[in-house]
Biotite code that builds the C-alpha atoms (Angstrom):
import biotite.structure as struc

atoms = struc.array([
    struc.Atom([111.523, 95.473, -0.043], chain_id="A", res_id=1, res_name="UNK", atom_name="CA", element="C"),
    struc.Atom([111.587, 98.217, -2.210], chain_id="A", res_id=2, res_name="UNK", atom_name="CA", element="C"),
    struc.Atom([109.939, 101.420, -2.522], chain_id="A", res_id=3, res_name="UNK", atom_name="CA", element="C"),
    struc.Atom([106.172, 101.409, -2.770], chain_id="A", res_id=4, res_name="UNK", atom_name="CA", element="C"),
    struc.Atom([105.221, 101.773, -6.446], chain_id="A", res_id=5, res_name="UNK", atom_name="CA", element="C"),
    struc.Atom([103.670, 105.617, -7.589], chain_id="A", res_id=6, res_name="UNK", atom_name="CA", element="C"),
    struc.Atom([100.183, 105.863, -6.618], chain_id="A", res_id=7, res_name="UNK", atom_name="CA", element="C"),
    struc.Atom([100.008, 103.092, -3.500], chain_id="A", res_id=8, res_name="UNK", atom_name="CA", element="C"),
    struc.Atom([99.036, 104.413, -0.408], chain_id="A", res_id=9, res_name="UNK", atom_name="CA", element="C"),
    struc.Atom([100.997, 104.403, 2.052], chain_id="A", res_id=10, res_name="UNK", atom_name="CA", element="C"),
    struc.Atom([100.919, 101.354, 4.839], chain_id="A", res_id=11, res_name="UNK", atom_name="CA", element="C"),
    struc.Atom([99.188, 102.468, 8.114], chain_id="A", res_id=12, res_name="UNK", atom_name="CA", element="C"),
    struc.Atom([101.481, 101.894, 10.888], chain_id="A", res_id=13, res_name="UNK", atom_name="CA", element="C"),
    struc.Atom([99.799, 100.146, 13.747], chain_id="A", res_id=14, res_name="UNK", atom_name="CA", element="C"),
    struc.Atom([99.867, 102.045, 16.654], chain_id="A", res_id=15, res_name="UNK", atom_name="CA", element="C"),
    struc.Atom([100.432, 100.429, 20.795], chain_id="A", res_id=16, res_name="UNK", atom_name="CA", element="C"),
    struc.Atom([97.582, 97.521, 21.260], chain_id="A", res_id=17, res_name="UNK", atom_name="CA", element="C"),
    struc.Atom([94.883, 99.294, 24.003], chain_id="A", res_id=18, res_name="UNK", atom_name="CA", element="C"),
    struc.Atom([95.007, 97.199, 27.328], chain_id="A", res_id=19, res_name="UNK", atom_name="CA", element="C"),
    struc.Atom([92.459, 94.622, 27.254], chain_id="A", res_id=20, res_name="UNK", atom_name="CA", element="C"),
    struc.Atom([89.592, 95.065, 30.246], chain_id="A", res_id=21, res_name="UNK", atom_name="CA", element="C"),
    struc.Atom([89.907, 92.296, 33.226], chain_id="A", res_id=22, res_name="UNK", atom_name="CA", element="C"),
    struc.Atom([86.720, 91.363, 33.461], chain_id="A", res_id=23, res_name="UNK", atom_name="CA", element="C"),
    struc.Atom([84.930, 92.189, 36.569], chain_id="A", res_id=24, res_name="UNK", atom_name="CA", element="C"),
    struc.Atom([83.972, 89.248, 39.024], chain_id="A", res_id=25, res_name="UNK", atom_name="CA", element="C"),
    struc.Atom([79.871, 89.358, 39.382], chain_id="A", res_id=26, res_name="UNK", atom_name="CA", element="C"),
    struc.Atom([78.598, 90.646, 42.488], chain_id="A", res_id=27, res_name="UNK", atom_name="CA", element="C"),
    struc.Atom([77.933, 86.947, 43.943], chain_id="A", res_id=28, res_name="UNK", atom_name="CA", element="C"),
    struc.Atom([81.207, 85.437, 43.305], chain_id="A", res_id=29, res_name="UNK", atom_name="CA", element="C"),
    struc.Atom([83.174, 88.705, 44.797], chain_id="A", res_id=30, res_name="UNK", atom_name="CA", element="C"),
    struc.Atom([80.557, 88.597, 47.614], chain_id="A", res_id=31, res_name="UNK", atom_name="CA", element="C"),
    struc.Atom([81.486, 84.881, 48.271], chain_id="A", res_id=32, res_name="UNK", atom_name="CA", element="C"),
    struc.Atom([85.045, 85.121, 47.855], chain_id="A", res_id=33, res_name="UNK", atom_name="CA", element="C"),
    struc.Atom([85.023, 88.177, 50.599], chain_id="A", res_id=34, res_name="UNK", atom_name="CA", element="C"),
    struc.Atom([82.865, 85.899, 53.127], chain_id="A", res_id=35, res_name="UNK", atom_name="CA", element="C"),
    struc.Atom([85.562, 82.599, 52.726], chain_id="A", res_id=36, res_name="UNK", atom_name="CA", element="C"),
    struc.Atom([88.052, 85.262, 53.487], chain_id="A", res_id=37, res_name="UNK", atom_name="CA", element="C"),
    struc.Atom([86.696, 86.763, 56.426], chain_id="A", res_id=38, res_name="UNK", atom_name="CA", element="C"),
    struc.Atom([85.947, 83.230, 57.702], chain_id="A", res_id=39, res_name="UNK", atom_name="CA", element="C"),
    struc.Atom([89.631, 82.297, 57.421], chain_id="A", res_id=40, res_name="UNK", atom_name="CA", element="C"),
    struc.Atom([90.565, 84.996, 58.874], chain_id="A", res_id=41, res_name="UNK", atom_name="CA", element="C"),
    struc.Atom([87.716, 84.555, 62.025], chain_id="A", res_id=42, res_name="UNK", atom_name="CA", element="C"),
    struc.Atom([88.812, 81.048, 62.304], chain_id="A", res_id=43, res_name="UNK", atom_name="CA", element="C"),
    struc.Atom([92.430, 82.298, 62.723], chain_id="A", res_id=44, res_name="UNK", atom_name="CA", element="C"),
    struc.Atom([91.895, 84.878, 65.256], chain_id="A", res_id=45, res_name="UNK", atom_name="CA", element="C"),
    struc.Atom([89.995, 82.544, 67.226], chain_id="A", res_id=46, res_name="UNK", atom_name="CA", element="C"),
    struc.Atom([92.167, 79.826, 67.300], chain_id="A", res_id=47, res_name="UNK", atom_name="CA", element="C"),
    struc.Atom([95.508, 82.109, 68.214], chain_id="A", res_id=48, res_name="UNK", atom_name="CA", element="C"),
    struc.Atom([93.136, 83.350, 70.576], chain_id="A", res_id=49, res_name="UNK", atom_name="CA", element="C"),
    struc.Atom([91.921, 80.179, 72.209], chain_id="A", res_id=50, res_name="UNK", atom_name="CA", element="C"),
    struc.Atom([93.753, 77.419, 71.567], chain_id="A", res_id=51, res_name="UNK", atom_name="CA", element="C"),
    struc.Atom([94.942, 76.950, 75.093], chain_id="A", res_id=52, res_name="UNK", atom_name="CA", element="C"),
    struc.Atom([90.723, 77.167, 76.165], chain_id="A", res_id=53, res_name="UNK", atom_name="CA", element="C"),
    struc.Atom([89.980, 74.432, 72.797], chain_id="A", res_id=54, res_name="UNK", atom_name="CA", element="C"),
    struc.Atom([92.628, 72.008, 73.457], chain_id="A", res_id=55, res_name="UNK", atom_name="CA", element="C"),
    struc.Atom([92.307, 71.473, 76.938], chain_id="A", res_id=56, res_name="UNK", atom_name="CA", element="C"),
    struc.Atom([88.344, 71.099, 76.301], chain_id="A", res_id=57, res_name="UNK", atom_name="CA", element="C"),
    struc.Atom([89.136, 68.551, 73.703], chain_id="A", res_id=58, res_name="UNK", atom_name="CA", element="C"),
    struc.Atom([91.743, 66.977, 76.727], chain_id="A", res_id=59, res_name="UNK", atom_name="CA", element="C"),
    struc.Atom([89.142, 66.860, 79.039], chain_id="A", res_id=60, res_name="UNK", atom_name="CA", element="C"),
    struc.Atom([86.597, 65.187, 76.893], chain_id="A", res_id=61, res_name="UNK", atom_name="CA", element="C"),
    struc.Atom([88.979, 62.440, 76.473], chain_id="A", res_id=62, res_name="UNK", atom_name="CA", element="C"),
    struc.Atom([89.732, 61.896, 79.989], chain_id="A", res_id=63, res_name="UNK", atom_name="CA", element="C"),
    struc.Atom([86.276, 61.951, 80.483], chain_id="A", res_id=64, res_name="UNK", atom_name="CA", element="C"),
    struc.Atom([85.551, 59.722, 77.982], chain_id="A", res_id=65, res_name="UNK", atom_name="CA", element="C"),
    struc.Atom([87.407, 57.313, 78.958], chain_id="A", res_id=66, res_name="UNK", atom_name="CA", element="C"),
    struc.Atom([86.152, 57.314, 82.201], chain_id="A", res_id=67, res_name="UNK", atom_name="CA", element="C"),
    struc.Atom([89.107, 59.123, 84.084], chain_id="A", res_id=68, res_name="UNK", atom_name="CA", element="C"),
    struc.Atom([92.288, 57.475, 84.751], chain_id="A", res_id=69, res_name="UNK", atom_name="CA", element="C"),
    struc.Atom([92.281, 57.656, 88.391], chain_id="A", res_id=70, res_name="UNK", atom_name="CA", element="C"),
    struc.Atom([95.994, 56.627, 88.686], chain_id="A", res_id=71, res_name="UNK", atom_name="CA", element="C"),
    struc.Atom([96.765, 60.097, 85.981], chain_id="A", res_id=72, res_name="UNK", atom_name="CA", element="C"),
    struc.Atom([94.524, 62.648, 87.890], chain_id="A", res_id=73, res_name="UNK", atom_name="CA", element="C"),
    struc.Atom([96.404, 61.334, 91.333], chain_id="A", res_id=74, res_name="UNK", atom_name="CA", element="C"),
    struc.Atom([99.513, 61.781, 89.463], chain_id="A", res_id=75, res_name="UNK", atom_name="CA", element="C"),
    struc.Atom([98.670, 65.876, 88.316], chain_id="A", res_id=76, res_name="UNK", atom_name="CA", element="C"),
    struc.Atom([98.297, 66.646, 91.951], chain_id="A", res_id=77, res_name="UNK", atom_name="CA", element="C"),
    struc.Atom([101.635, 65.348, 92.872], chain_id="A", res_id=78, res_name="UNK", atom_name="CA", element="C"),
    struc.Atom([103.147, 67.125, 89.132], chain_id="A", res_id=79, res_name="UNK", atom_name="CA", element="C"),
    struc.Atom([101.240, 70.432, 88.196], chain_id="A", res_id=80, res_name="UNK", atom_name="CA", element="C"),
    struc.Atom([102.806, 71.917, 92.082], chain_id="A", res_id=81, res_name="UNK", atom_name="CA", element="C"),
    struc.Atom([105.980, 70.793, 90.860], chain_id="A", res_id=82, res_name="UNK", atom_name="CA", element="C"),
    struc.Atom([105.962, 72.262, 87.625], chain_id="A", res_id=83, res_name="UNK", atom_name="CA", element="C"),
    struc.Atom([104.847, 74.737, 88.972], chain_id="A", res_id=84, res_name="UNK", atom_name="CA", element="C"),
    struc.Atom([107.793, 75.167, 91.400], chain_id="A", res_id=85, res_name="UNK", atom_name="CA", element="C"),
    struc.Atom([110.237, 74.186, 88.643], chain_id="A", res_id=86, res_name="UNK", atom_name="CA", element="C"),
    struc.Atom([109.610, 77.531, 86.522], chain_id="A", res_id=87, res_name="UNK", atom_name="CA", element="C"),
    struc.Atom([109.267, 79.487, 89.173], chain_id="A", res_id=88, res_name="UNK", atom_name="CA", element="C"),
    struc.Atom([112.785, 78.508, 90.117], chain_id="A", res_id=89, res_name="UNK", atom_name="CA", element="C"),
    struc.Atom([113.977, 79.286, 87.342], chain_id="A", res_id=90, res_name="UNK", atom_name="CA", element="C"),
    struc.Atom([112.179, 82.537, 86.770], chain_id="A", res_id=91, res_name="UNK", atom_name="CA", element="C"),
    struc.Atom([111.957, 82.086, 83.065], chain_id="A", res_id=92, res_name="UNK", atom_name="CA", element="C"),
    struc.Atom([107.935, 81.416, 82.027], chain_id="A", res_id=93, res_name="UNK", atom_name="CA", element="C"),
    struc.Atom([108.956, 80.993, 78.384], chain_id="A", res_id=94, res_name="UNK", atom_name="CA", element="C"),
    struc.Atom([109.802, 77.198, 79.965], chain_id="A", res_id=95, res_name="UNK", atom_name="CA", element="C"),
    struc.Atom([106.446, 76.559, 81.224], chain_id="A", res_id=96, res_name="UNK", atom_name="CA", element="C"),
    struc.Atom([105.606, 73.905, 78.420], chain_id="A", res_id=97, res_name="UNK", atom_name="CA", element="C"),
    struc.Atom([108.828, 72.751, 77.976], chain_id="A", res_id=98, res_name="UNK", atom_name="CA", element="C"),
    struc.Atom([108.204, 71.624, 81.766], chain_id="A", res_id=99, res_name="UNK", atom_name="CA", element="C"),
    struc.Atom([104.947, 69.952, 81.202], chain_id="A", res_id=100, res_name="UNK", atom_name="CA", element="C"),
    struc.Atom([106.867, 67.601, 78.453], chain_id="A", res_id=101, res_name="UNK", atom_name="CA", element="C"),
    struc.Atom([110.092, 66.938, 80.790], chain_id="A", res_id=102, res_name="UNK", atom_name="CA", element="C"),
    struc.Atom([107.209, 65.801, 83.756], chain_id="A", res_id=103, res_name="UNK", atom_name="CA", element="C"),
    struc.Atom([105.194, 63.402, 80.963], chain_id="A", res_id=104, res_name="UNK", atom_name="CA", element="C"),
    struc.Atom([108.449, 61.972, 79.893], chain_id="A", res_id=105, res_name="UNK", atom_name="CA", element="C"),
    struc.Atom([109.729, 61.452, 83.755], chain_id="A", res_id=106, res_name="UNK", atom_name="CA", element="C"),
    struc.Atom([106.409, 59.696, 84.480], chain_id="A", res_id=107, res_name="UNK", atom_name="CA", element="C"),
    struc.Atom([106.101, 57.091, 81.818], chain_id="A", res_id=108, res_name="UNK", atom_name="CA", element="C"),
    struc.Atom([110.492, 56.867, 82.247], chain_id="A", res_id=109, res_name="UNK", atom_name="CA", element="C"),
    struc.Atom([109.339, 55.905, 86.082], chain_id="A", res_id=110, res_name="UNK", atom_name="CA", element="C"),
    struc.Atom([106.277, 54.061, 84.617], chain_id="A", res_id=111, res_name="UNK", atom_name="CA", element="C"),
    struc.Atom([108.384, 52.134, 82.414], chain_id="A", res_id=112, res_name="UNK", atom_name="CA", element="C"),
    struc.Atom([111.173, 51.302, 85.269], chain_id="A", res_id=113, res_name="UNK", atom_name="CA", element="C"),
    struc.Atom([108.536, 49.936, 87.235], chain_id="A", res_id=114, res_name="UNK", atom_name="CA", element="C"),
    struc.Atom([108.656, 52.913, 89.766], chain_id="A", res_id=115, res_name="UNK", atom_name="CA", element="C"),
    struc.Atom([105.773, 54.721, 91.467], chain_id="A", res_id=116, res_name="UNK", atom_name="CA", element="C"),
    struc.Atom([106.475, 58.381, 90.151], chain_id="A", res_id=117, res_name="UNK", atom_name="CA", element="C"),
    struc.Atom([105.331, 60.155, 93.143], chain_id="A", res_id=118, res_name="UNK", atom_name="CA", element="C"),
    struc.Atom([107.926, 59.491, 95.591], chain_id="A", res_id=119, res_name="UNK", atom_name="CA", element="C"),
    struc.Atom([110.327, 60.916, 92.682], chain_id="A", res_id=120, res_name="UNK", atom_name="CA", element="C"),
    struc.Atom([108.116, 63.512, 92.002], chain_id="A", res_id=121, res_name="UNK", atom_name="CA", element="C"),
    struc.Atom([107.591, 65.016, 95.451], chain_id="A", res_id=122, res_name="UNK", atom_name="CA", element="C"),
    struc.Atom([111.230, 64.680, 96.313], chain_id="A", res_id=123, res_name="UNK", atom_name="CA", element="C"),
    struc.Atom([111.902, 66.492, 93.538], chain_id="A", res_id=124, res_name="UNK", atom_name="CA", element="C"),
    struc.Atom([109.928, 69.351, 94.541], chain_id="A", res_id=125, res_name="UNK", atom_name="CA", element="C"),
    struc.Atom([111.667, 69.051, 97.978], chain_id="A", res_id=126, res_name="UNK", atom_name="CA", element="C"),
    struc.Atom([114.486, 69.878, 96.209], chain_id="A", res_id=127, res_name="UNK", atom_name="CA", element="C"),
    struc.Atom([113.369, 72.899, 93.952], chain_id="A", res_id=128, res_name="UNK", atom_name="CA", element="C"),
    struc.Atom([112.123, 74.277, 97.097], chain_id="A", res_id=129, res_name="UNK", atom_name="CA", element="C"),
    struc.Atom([114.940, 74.387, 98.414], chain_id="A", res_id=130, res_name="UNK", atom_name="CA", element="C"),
    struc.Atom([116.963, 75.455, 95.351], chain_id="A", res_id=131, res_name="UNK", atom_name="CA", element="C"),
    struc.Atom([114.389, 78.428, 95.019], chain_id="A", res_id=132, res_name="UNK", atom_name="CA", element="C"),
    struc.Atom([114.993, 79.485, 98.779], chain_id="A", res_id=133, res_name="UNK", atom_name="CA", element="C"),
    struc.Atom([118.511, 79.775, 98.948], chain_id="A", res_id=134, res_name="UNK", atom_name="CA", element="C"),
    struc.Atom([118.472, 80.640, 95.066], chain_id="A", res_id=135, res_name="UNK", atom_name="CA", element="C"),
    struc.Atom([115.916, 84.154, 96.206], chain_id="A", res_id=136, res_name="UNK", atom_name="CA", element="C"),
    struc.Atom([112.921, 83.467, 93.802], chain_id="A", res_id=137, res_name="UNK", atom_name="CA", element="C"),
    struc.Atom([110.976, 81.143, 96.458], chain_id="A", res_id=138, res_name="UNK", atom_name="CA", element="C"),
    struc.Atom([111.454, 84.402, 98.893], chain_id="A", res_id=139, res_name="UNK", atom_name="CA", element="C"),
    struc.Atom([109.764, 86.944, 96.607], chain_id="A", res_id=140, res_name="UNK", atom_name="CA", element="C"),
    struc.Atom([105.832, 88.157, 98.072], chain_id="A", res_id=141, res_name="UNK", atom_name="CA", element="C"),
    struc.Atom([103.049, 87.180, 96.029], chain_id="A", res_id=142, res_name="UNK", atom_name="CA", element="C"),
    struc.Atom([102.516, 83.877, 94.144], chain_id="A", res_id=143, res_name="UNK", atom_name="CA", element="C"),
    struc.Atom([106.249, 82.732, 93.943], chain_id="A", res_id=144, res_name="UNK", atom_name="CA", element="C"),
    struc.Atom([106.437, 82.799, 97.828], chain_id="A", res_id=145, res_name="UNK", atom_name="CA", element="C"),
    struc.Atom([102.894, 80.445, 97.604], chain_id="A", res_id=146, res_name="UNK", atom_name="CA", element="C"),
    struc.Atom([104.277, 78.048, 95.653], chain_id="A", res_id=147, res_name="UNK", atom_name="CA", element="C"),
    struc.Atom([105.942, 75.903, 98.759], chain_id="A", res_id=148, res_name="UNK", atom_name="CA", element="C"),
    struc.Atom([102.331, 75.918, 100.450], chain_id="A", res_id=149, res_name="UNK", atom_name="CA", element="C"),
    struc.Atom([100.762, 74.770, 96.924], chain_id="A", res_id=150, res_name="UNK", atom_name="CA", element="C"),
    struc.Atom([102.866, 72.050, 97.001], chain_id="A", res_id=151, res_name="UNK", atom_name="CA", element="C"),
    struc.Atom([102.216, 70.984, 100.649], chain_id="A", res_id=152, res_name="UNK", atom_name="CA", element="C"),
    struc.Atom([98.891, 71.214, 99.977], chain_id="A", res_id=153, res_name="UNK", atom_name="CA", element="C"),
    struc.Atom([98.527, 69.638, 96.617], chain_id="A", res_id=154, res_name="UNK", atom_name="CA", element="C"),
    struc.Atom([100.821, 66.963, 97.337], chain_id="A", res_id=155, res_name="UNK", atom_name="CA", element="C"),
    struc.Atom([99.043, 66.414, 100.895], chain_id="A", res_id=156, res_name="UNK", atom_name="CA", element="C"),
    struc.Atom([95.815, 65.545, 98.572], chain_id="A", res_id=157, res_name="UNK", atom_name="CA", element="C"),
    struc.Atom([97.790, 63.583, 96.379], chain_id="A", res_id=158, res_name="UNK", atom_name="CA", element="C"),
    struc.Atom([98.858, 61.735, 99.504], chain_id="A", res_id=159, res_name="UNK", atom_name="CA", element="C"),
    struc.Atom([95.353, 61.502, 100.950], chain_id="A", res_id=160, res_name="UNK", atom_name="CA", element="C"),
    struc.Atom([94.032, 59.746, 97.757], chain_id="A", res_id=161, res_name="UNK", atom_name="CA", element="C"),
    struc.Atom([96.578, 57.184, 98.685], chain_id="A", res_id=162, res_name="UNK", atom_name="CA", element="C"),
    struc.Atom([94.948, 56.010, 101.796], chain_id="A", res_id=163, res_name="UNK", atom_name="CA", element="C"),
    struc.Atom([91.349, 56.343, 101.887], chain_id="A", res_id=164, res_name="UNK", atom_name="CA", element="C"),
    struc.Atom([88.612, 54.151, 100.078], chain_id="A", res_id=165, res_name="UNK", atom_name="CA", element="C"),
    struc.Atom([88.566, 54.246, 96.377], chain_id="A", res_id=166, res_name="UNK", atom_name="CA", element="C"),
    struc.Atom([85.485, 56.852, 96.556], chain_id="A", res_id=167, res_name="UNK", atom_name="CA", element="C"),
    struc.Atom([86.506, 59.145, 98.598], chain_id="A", res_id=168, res_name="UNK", atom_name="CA", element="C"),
    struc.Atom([89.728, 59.027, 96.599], chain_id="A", res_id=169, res_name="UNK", atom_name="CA", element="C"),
    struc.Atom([87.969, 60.382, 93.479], chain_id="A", res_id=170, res_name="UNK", atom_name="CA", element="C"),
    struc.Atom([86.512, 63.088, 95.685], chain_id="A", res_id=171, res_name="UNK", atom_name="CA", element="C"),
    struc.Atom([89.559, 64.106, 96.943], chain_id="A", res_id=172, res_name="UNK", atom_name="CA", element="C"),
    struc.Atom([90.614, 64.404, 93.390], chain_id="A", res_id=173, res_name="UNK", atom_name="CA", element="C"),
    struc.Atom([87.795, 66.304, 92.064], chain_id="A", res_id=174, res_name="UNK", atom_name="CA", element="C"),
    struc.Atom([88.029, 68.893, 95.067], chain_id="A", res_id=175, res_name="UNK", atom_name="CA", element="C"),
    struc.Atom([92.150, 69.328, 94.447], chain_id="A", res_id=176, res_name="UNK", atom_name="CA", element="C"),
    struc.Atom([91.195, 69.730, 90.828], chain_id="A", res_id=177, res_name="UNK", atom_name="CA", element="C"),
    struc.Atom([89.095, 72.721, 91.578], chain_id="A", res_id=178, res_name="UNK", atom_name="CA", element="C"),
    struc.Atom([91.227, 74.246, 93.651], chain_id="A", res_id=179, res_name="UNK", atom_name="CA", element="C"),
    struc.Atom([93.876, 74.113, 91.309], chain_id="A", res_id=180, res_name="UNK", atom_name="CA", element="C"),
    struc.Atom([91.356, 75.544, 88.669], chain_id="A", res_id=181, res_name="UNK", atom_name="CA", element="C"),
    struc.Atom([91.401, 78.825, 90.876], chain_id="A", res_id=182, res_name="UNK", atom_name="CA", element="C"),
    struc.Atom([94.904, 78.847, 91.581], chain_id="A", res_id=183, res_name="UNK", atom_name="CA", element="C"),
    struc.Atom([95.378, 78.778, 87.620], chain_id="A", res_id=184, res_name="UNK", atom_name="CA", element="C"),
    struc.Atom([93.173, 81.707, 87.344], chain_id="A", res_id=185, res_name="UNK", atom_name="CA", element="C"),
    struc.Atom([95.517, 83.604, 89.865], chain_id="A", res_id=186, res_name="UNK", atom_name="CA", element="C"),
    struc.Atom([98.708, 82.604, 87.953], chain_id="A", res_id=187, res_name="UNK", atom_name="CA", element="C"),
    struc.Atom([96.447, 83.908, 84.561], chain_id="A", res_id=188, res_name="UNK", atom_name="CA", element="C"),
    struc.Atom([95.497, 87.115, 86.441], chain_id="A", res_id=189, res_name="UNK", atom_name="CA", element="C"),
    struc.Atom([99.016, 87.837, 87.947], chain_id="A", res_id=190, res_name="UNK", atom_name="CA", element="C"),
    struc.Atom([100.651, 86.573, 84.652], chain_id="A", res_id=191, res_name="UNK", atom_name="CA", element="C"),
    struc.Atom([104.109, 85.664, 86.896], chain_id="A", res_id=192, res_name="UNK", atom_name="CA", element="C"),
    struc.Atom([105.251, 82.471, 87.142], chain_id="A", res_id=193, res_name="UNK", atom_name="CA", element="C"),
    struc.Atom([104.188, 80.440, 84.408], chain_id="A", res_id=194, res_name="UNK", atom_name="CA", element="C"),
    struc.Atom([102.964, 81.622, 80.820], chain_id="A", res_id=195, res_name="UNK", atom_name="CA", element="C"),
    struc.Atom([99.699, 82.417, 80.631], chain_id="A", res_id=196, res_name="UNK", atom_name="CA", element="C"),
    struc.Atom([98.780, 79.723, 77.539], chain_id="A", res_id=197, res_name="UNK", atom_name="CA", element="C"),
    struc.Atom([99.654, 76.910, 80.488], chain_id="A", res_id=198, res_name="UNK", atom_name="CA", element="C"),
    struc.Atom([97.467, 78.808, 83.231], chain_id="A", res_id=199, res_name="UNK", atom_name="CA", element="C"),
    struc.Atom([94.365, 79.085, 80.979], chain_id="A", res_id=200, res_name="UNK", atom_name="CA", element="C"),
    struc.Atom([95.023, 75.324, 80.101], chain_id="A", res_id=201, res_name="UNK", atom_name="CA", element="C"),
    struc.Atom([95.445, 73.977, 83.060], chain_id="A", res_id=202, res_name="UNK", atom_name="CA", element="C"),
    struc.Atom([92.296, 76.248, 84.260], chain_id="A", res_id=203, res_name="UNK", atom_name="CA", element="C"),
    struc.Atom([89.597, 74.715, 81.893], chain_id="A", res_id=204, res_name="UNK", atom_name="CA", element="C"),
    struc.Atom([90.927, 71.362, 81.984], chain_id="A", res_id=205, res_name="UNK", atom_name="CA", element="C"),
    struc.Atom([90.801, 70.900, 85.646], chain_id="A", res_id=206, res_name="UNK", atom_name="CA", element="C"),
    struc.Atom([87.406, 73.004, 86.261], chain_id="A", res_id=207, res_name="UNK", atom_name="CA", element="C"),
    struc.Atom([85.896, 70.377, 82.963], chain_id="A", res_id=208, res_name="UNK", atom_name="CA", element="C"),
    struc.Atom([87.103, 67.087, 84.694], chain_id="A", res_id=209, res_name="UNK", atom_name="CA", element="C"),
    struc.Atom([86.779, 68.684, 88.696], chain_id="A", res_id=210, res_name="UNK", atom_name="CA", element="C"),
    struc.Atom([83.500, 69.552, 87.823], chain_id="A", res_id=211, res_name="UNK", atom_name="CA", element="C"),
    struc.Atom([81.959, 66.767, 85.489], chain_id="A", res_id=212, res_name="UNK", atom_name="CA", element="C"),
    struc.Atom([83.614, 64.181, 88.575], chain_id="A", res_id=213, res_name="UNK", atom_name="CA", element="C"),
    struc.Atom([81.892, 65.949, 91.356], chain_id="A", res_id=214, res_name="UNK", atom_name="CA", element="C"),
    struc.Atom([78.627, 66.422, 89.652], chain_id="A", res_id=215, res_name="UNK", atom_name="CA", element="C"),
    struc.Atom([78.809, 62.765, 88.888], chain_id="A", res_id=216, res_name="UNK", atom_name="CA", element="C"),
    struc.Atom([79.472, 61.591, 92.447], chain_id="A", res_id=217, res_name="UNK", atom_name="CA", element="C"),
    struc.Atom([77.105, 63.724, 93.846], chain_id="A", res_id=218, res_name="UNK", atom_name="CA", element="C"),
    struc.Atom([74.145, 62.112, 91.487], chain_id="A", res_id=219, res_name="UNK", atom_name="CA", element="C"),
    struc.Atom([75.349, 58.886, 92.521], chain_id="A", res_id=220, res_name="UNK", atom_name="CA", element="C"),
    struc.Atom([75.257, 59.722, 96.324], chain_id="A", res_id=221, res_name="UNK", atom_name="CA", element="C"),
    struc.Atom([71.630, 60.698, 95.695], chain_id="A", res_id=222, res_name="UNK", atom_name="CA", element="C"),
])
């Protein structure tokens, strides 16, 4: 283009565009938005929290629901001593779930052979004890040294179950499922042996289904 002609005035030159305004979110949406988030974030905590304590309520209503194998609870007194045993011998607690999978897949493997699992089971604890004495872990005070009389006790009620009426059985049961409820809450208090997710699981579910079996007997005796 060429020069403006005489007279014109001059073109105003635009100057930088002024940055537009976000518009602010009304007081109810922001108000909302700030609730969902806290909620998340509630929900969150809680379940990092208490997932161990949620999951083994939701277990227990399913056993419970489906009226309680009788032939599975037998079977946890014979196991949870032996996993027990098993991480203690190893002295590692970071493998306390990894045990709990490695017994469920030995059972139904035993299941599925057409074995009773218990004989395996307790022999295998025979074993670990005697892997964890000579090994020095099984010889420490406290709640590794109480692991051999957990399993002579748990697996003497797993063997008891074996040989009395059907009733007293479930009793039996119910009784060693309490007491391994408490001996949970030591493992939780101590926080040795196994991790402390797997000692607050094991802790609700046996006090739910202990409990809910004994209060159920105990109407039916009356």
């Amino acid at each position: 283009m060429g020069p403006a002609a005489p007279g014109t005035p001059p073109r105003a030159t635009r100057g930088p565009r002024p940055p537009r305004r976000r518009r602010r979110p009304r007081d109810g949406a922001r108000t909302s938005g700030s609730r969902a988030t806290r909620s998340r974030e509630a929900a969150t905590t809680v379940l990092r929290r208490w997932w161990p304590a949620l999951t083994a309520a939701s277990a227990a209503a399913l056993t419970l629901a489906g009226g309680g194998d009788g032939g599975g609870l037998v079977f946890l007194l014979f196991t949870l001593p032996v996993m027990y045993l098993a991480v203690a011998v190893l002295d590692r607690p970071g493998t306390s779930w990894l045990m709990v999978a490695l017994v469920i897949a030995l059972h139904f493997l035993l299941e599925a052979a057409g074995l009773t699992p218990w004989p395996f089971v307790l022999g295998l604890g025979l074993l670990l004890v005697a892997a964890g004495l000579v090994l020095g872990p099984l010889r420490r005070p406290g709640v590794f040294a109480l692991q051999v009389p957990a399993l002579a006790l748990f697996g003497g009620a797993g063997l008891l179950t074996l040989v009395v009426s059907p009733e007293a059985a479930v009793a039996v049961v119910a009784v060693g499922l309490l007491t391994h409820a408490a001996w949970d809450a030591v493992h939780w208090w101590s926080g040795k042996v196994i991790s402390r997710s797997l000692a607050e699981w094991c802790m609700v579910y046996d006090t739910a289904v202990g409990a809910t079996v004994l209060v159920i007997l105990l109407i039916r005796a009356f």
